[in-house]
N, C-alpha and C positions, 0 to 999 in steps of 0.2 A: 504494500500500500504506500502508495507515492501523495505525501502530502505537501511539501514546498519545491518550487522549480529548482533551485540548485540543493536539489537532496541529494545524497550520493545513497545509492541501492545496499544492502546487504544481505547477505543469507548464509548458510551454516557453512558454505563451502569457501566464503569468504573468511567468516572467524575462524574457522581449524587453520588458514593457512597463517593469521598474524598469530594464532595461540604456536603454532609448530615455529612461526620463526622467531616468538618474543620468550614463552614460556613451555619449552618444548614437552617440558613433562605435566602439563595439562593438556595437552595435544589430543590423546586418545581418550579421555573422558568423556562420559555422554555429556552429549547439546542435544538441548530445545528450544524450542521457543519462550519464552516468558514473559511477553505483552512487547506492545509496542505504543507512547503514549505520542503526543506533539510535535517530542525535543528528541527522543531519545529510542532506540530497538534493543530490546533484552535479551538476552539468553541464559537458560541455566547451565552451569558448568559444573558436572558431578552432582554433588548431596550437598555440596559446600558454598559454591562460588556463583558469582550472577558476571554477564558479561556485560558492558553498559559500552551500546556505541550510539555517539551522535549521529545525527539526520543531515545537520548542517555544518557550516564552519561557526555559524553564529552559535551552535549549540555547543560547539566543540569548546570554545570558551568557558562556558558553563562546566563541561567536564574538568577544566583544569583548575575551575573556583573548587570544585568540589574535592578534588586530589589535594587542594593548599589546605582549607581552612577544616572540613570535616576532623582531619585527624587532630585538631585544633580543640575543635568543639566537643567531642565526644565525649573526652573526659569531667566536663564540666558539666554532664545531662548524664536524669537520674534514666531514661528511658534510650534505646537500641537508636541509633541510626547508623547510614550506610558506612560499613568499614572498608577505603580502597585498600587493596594488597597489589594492587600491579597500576602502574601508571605507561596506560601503552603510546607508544610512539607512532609518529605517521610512516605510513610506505607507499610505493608508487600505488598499490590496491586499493588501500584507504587513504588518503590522505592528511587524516586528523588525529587527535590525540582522544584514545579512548579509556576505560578503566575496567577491571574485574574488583568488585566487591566480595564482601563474603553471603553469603546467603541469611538473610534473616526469613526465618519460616511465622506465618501468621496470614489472613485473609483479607483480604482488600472489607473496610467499612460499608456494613449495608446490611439490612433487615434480615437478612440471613444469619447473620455473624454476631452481632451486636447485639445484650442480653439487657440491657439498661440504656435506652437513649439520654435518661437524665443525669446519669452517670459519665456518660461517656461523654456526654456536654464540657461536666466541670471536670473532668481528668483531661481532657484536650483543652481547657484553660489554661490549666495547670500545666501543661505541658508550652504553651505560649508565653506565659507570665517566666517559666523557668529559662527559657529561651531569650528574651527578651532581657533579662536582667544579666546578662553574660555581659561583662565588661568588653567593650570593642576591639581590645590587645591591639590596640594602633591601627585599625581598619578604619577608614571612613567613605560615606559616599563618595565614588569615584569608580570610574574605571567599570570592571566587572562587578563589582558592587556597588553600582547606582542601576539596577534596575528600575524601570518606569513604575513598578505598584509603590515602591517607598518614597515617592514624590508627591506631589502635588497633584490637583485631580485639574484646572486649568487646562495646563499644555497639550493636557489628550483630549479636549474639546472637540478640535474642529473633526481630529479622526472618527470619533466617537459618534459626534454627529452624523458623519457618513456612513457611519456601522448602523445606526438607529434610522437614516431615511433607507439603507439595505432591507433593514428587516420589517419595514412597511411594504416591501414587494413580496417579500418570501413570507411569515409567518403572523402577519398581519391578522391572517384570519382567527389566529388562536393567541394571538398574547395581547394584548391593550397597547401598544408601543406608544401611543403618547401617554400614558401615564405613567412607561419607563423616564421619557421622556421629563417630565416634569418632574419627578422624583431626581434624573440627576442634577436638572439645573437648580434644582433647592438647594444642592448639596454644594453645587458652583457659588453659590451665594453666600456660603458659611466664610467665616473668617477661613485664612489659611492656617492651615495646622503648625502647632509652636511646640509639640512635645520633643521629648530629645530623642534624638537619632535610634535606634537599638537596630540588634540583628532579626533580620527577619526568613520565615522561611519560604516566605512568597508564594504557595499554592496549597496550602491544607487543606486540599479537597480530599474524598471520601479514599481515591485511589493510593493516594498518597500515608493512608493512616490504615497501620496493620491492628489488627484486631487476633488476640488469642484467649480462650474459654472466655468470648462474651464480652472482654474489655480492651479498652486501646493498651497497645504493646511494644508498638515502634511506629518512628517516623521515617520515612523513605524522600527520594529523590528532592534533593537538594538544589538542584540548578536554577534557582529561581532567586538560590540564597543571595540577601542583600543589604546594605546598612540603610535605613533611613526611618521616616514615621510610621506608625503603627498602624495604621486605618486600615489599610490594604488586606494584613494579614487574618481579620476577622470577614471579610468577605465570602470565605468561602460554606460559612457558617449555613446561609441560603441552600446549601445542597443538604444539610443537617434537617432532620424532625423536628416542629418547634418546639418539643422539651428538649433537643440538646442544644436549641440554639437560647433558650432561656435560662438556662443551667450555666451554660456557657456568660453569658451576658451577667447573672449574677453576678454567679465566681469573682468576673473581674472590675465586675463594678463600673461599666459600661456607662458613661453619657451620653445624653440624647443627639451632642453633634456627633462623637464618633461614629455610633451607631448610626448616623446619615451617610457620613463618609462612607461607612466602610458600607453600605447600601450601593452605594455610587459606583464604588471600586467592583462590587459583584453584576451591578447591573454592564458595567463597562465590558466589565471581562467574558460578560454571558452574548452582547448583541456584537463585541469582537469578533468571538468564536462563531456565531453563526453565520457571518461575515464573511471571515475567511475562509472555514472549511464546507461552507453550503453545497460546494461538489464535493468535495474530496473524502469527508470521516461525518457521515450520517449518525455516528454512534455518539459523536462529539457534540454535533450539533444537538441533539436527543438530551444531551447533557445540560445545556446549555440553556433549549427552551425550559426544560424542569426547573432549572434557578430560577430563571425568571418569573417564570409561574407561580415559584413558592415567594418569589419578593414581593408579585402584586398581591397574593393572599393574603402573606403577615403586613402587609402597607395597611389593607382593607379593614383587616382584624385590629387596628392601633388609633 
């Protein structure tokens, strides 16, 4: 599945040959498949290892945020994320710079998995709050850590507009788009945001949070990681039941701008995605409408 013009292809016959020429004695270990999200195509390697190659060169950056700072962070978080053990190299094959992790076993978040949503609310607060208060160890926005969600919600304006007259052609018939619409520019209208910078994990959607017997257990894919305001990172809460997104909201004591913000940053990030991948990941988009749907709900419901 080809989702950005300069995506470079992959498949198992490509990873055995940079697994034979970087780490030759993972070479003969089973490979599969193990999803493939926006940014990045998976593979498991043995019982143990996960193989992580970028799409893009833009992504490929991201892989390299992730090889610096993870092994940074880990120690500092009471819960699992990704451990790189191989920091691979480009070849004339791949081009880019990719990673093997080690395997963290648990279920992607979802009514299947999940035994307490009000539960799983405030322990994924908790898991933000513990994140956030990590000292920046000289990191500051810049560079590969100023992604656009730890910013300002302005500058994505006029794109965002044109994502939002998008999805008055496609999805029009099912989501209320101008009261997407009107819901962000309330949020345009809020002061700009003054808290202090923290790290952020930039996508805590559902995919991204492991789930084992029934509670959250790890956090996964990191590429999004970024320093800047926090609004962003509660956005994803929208793809949550609204007792995890109220449990959540407790927890941390949520004000009513944040809570607009971080509305803005979901609604942005959902008529984005329907946007850009409207041919290409039906499954995403599927995603996407569901946010949205649950933001005009809880909008309706307030």
């Amino acid at each position: 599945m080809t989702l950005h013009e300069n995506e470079i292809p992959v498949d198992e016959t490509l990873v055995r040959s940079l697994l034979k020429a970087q780490r030759p004695e993972w070479a003969g270990l089973p490979l599969s498949p193990a999803g493939a999200g926006t940014d990045n195509t998976m593979y498991r390697l043995g019982d143990d290892l996960l193989v992580r190659l970028p799409r893009t060169a833009d992504n490929g950056r991201s892989v390299r945020k992730e090889q610096e700072w993870l092994p940074r962070l880990a120690p500092l978080l009471s819960f699992p994320i990704p451990e790189p053990v191989h920091a691979g190299t480009p070849t004339d094959a791949f081009p880019l710079v990719w990673s093997v992790h080690r395997w963290i076993d648990g279920a992607e978040a979802g009514p299947d998995t999940v035994r307490d949503w009000t539960a799983f609310g405030a322990d994924l607060a908790a898991v933000v709050r513990e994140l956030h208060d990590i000292d920046l160890m000289g990191a500051t926005r810049a560079d590969d850590l100023s992604w656009y969600r730890g910013g300002g919600l302005k500058p994505c304006d006029q794109w965002i507009s044109r994502c939002l007259d998008h999805c008055r052609t496609t999805v029009a018939s099912e989501l209320d788009v101008d009261a997407l619409e009107q819901l962000w520019r309330a949020a345009l209208a809020l002061p700009e945001p003054s808290a202090a910078h923290v790290w952020l994990h930039g996508d805590l959607k559902p995919t991204n949070l492991l789930v084992r017997e029934g509670k959250l257990h790890a956090v996964i894919d990191f590429g999004g990681l970024s320093v800047g305001f926090p609004d962003a990172e509660h956005s994803t809460l929208w793809d949550l039941p609204p007792q995890a997104r109220q449990a959540y909201w407790d927890t941390l004591n949520l004000d009513d701008v944040t809570w607009a913000r971080a509305r803005a940053w979901a609604i942005a990030v959902g008529v984005s995605g329907i946007s850009y991948y409207w041919k290409t990941f039906p499954a995403f988009v599927a995603e996407c409408r569901a946010r949205l749907q649950a933001i005009l709900a809880d909008a309706a419901a307030r």
